[in-house]
FITIDO-658276 format. One line per field, with one value per residue (C-alpha): residue in three letters; residue number from 0; x, y, z. Coordinates in steps of 0.5 Angstrom, whole numbers, plus 2048, in hexadecimal, padded with zeros to 3 digits. Layout:
FITIDO-658276
r: [ALA/...] .
k: [NUM/...] .
px: [X/...] .
py: [Y/...] .
pz: [Z/...] .
end
This chain:
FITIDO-658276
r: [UNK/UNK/UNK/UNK/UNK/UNK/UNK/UNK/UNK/UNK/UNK/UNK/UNK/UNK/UNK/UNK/UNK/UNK/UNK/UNK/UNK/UNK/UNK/UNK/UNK/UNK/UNK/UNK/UNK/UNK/UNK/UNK/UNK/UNK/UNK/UNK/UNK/UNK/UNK/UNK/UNK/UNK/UNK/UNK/UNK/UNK/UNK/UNK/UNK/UNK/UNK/UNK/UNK/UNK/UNK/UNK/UNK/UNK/UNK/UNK/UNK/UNK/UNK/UNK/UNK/UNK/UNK/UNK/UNK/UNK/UNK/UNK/UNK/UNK/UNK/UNK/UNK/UNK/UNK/UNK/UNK/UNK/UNK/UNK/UNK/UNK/UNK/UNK/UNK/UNK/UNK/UNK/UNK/UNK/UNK/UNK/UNK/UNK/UNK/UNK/UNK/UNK/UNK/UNK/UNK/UNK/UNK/UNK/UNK/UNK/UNK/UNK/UNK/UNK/UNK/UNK/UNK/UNK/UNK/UNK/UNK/UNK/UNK/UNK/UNK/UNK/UNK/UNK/UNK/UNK/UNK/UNK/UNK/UNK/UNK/UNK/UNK/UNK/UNK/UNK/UNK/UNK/UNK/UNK/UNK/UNK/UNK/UNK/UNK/UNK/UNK/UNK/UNK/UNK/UNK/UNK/UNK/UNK/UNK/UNK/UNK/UNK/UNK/UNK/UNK/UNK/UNK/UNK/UNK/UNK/UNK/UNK/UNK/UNK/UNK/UNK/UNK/UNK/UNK/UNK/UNK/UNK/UNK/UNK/UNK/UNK/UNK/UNK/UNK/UNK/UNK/UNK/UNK/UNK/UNK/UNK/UNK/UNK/UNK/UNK/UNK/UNK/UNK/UNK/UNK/UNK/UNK/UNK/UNK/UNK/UNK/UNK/UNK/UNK/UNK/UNK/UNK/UNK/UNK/UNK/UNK/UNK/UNK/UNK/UNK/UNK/UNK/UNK/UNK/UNK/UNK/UNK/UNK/UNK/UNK/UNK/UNK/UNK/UNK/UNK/UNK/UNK/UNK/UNK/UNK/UNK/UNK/UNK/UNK/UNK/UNK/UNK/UNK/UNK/UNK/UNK/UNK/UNK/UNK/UNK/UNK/UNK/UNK/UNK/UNK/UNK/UNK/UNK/UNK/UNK/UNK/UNK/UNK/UNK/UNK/UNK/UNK/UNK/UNK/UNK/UNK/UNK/UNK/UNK/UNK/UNK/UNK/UNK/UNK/UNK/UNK/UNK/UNK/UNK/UNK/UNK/UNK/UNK/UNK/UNK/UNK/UNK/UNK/UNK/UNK/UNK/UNK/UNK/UNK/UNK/UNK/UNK/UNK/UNK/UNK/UNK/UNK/UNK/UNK/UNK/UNK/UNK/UNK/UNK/UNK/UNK/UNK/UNK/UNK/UNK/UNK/UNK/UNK/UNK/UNK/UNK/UNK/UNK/UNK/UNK/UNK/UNK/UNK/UNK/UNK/UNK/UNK/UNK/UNK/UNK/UNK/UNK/UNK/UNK/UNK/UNK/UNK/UNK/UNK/UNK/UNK/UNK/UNK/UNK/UNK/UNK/UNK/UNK/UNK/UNK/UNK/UNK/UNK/UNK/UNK/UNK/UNK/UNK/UNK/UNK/UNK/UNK/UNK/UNK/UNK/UNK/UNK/UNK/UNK/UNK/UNK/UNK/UNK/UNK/UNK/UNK/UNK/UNK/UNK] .
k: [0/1/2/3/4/5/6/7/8/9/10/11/12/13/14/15/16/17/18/19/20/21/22/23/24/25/26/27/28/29/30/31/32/33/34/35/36/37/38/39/40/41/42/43/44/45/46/47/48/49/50/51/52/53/54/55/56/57/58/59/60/61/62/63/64/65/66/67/68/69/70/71/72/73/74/75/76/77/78/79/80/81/82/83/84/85/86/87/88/89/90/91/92/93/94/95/96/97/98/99/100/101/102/103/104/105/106/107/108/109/110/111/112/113/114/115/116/117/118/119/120/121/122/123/124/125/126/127/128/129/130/131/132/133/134/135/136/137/138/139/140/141/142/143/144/145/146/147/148/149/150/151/152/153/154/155/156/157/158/159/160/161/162/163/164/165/166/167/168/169/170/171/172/173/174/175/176/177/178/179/180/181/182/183/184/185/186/187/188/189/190/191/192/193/194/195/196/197/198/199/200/201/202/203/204/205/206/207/208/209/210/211/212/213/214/215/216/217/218/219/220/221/222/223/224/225/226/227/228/229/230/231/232/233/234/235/236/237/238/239/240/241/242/243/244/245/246/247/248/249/250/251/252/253/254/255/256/257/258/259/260/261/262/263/264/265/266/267/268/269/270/271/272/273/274/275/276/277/278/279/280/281/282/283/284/285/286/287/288/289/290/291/292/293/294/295/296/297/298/299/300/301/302/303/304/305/306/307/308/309/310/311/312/313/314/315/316/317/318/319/320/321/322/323/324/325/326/327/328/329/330/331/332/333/334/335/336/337/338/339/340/341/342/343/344/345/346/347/348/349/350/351/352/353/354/355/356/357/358/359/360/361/362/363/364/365/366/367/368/369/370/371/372/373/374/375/376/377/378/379/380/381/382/383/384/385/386/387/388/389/390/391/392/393/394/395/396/397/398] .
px: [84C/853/855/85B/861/865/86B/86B/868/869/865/85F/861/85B/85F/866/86A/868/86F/86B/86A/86F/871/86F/86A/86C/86E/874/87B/87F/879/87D/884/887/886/88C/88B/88C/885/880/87B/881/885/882/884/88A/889/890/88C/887/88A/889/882/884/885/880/882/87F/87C/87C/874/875/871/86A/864/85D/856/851/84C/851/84E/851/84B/84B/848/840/83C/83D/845/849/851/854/85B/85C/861/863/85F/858/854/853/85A/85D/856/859/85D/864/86B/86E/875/87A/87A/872/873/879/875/870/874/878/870/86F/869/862/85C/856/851/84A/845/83E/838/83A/83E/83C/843/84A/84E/855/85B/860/868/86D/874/878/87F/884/883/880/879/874/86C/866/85F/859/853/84C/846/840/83B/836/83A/83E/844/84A/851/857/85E/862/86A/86E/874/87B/87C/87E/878/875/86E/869/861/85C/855/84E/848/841/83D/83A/83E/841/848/84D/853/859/861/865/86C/86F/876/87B/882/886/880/87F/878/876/870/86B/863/860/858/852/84C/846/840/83D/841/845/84B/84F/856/85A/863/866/86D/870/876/87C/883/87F/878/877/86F/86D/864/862/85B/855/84D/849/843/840/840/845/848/84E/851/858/85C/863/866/86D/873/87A/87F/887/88A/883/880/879/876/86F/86D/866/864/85C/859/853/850/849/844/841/847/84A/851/854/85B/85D/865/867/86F/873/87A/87F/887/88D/88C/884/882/87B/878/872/870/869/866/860/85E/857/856/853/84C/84C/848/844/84A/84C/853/858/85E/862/868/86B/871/873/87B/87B/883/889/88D/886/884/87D/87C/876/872/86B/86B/863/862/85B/85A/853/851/849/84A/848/84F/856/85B/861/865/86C/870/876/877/879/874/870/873/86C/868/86F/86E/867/868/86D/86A/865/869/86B/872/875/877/86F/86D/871/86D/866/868/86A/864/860/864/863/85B/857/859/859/852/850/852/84B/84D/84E/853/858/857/858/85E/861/861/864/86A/86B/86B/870/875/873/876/87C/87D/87C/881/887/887/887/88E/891/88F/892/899/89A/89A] .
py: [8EA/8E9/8E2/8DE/8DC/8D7/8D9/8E0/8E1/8E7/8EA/8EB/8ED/8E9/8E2/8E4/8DE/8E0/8E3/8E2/8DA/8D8/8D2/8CB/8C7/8BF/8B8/8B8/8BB/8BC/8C1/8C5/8C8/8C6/8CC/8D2/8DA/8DB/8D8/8DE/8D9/8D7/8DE/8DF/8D8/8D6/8D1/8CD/8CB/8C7/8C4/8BD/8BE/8BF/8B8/8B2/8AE/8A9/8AA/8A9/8A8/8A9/8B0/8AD/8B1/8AF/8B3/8B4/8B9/8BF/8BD/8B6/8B2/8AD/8B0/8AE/8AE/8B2/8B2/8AD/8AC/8A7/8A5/8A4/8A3/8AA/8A7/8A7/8AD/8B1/8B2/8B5/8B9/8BF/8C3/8C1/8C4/8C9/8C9/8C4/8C3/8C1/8BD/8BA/8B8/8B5/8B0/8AE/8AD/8A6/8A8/8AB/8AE/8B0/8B3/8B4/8B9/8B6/8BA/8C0/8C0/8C3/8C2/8C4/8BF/8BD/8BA/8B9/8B8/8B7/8B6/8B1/8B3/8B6/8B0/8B3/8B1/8B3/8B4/8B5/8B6/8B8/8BB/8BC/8C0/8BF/8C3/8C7/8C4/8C9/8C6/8C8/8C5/8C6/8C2/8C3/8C2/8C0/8BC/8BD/8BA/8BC/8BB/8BB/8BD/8BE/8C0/8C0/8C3/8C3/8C7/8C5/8C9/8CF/8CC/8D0/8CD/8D0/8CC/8CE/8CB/8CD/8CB/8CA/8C7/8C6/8C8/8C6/8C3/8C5/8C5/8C6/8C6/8C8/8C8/8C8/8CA/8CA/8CF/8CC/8D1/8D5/8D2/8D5/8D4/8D7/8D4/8D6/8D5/8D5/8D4/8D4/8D0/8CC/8CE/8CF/8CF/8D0/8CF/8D1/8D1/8D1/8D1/8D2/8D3/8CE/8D2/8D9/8DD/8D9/8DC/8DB/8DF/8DD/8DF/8DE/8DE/8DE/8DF/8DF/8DD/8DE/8DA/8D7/8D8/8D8/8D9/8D9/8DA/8D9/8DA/8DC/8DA/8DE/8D9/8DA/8E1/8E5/8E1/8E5/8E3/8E7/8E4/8E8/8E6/8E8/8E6/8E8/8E8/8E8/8E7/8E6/8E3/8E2/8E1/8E2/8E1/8E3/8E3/8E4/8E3/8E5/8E3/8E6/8E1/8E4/8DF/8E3/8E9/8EB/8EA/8ED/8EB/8EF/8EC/8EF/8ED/8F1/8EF/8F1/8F1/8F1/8F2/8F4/8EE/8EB/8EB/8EB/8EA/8EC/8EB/8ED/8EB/8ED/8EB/8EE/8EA/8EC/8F4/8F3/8F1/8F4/8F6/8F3/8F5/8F4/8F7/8F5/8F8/8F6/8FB/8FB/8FD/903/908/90C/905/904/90C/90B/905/907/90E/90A/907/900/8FD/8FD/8F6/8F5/8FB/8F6/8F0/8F4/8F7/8F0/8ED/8F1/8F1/8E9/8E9/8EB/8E5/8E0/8E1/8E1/8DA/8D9/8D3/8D4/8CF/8D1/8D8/8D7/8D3/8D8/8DE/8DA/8D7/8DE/8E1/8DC/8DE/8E5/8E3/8E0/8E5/8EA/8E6/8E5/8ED/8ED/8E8/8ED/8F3/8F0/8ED/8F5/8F7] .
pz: [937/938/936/93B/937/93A/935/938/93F/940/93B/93F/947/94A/947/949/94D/954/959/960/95D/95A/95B/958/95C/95C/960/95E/961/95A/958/95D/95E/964/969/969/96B/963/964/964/968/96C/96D/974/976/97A/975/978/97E/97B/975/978/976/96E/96C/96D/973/977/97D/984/985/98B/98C/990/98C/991/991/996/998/99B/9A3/9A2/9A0/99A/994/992/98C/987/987/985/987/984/980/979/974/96F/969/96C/96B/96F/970/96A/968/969/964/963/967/965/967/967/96E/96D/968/96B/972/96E/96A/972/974/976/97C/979/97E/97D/980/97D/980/97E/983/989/98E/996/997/994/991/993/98E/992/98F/993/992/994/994/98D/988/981/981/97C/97D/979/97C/978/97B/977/97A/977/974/979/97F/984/988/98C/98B/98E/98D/992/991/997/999/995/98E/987/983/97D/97C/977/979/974/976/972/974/970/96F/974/97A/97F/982/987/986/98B/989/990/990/997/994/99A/998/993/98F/987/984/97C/97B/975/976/970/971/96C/96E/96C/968/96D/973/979/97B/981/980/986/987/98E/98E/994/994/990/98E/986/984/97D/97C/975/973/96C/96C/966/966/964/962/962/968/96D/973/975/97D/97D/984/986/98D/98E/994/992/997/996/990/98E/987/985/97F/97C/975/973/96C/96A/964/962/95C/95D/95C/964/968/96E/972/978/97A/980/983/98A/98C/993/993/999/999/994/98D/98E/987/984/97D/97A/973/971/96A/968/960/95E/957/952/953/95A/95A/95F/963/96A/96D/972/976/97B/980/985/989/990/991/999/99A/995/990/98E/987/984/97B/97A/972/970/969/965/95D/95A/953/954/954/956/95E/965/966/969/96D/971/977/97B/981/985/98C/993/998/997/99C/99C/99E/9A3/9A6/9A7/9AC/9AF/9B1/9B4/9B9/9B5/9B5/9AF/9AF/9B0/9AB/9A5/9A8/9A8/99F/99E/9A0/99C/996/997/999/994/98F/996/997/990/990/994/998/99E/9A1/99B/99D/9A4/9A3/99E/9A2/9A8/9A3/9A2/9A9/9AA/9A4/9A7/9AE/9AC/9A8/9AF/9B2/9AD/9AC/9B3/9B4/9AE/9B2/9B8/9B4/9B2/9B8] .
end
């Protein structure tokens, strides 16, 4: 049985210094180097349009962070919202940040929530973040699940802010979660943000991102299993308007024997200088066979000028899995789907809506709530019939 020799890690394979998790985890900002394209976390990252989010600052606490039910109604037994300061559990519990600007925004964090989830829920459970105005502010929100419960949680974020966030959320053991995170920034708004996610033994967990809005929204997810046979369905919408920049990067850490993982990210982009990043990582550790993992992003370039990066990246330490894979494409329409409409008597203008919400509508509705869902492909409608009209006023100045 080889034998790991620190002095030389690259003795034996399975030991090797991970490429796909590279980077220290730690509280500290001087952990890391300050952010530049040299960086390869960093090389997609327009990195000089957030580079107020590199240094500790003192925030604004002007951001509102309030929970109810998703109806409205107050919370009831078996859920609890309340503030805290950062050095009580739950908050900090789960896994340590990852980049710079995760460390930086916990440092700058002076206002702590959390919400624990003791017993089943008949009702999604809403956490409200509301930005009130462009002061750097920073906030941490720890939510923690239960063992044997299921529960559905979104965070909605709306408003205008320049935000820092970290989320962390713990699933106990055999529970089943939805959690949403939508992004309906208003113009001229910065969100970096880190979720950092702990899947606990037998649990299943479906984490899914909206980001519909911001000038620049960079969103990493680090996550781990607590146990053995742990699932994990990570989902990702986003709409791309011009001179915006979104960017996801999620991180899946196989750590336990029998655990599945499917990421499955989706984006539209529409007009000059629309910019996404997608970085996918998948690290199957040598203590993970039985392994199944697979990750996907496709991106729909809309019209000319627009840019899509798109990186799946998969580390296999462990050669006893199920299987693992990976998958990317960037493409305008397809012309063959656009014929077919057309030659059924539908409108070119129509026939692109018609692909555009097909492209979107299979992640909408594995989303699973419906007053999200119902929002979603309403919000997208309406960037659609924008989009309709802008090319109908090109059209009309060309002639």
């Amino acid at each position: 049985m080889p034998v790991f020799d620190p002095a030389d890690p690259y003795k034996v394979p399975a030991f090797m210094p991970s490429s796909a998790d590279k980077e220290p985890r730690s509280f500290s900002p001087d952990a890391f180097a300050i952010p530049t394209r040299k960086i390869d976390d960093w090389r997609y990252t327009p990195v000089e349009r957030i580079s107020e989010f590199f240094d500790v600052f003192t925030p604004s606490n002007r951001t509102k962070v309030s929970a109810s039910f998703i109806d409205g109604s107050p919370l009831s037994d078996g859920v609890r919202f309340r503030a805290l300061d950062k050095t009580q559990a739950p908050v900090g519990t789960v896994l340590k940040p990852s980049d710079r600007a995760a460390a930086v925004q916990w440092v700058s964090t002076e206002k702590a929530y959390a919400v624990e989830v003791t017993a089943d829920q008949p009702s999604p459970i809403l956490i409200n973040v509301e930005g009130a105005g462009l002061d750097l502010d920073a906030v941490q929100i720890a939510i923690t699940v239960a063992a044997d419960v299921h529960a559905d949680i979104v965070v909605e974020h709306s408003g205008v802010a320049r935000l820092a966030e970290g989320i962390e959320l713990s699933t106990g053991a055999h529970s089943e979660v939805s959690f949403t995170s939508t992004q309906e920034w208003a113009k001229g708004s910065k969100h970096v943000g880190s979720h950092r996610l702990h899947v606990g033994e037998g649990a299943h967990l479906r984490h899914s991102v909206v980001t519909l809005g911001g000038d620049v929204v960079r969103l990493r997810m680090d996550q781990d299993f607590g146990g053995p046979e742990g699932n994990l369905n990570m989902l990702g919408i986003y709409f791309v308007d011009p001179g915006q920049h979104m960017e996801h990067r999620t991180m899946v850490v196989h750590n336990y024997p029998e655990c599945k993982s499917r990421v499955v990210y989706k984006g539209a982009l529409d007009g000059k200088d629309a910019h996404s990043t997608w970085v996918g990582n998948a690290l199957i550790q040598p203590s993970a066979p039985g392994t199944d993992s697979y990750e996907l992003n496709r991106n729909l370039v809309l019209t000319p000028g627009a840019i899509a990066d798109s990186e799946p990246n998969l580390e296999i330490e462990n050669g006893n899995i199920v299987g693992a894979g990976h998958a990317s494409s960037v493409g305008r329409f397809d012309d063959e789907e656009l014929f077919y409409l057309q030659s059924r008597g539908i409108p070119e203008i129509e026939a692109r809506k018609l692909v555009v919400r097909g492209f979107f509508g299979e992640l909408v509705d594995q989303i699973g709530i419906a007053e999200i869902s119902d929002h979603l492909m309403g919000v997208i409608d309406r960037r659609l019939a924008r989009g309709e009209s802008d090319e109908m006023k090109l059209v009309l100045e060309e002639n």
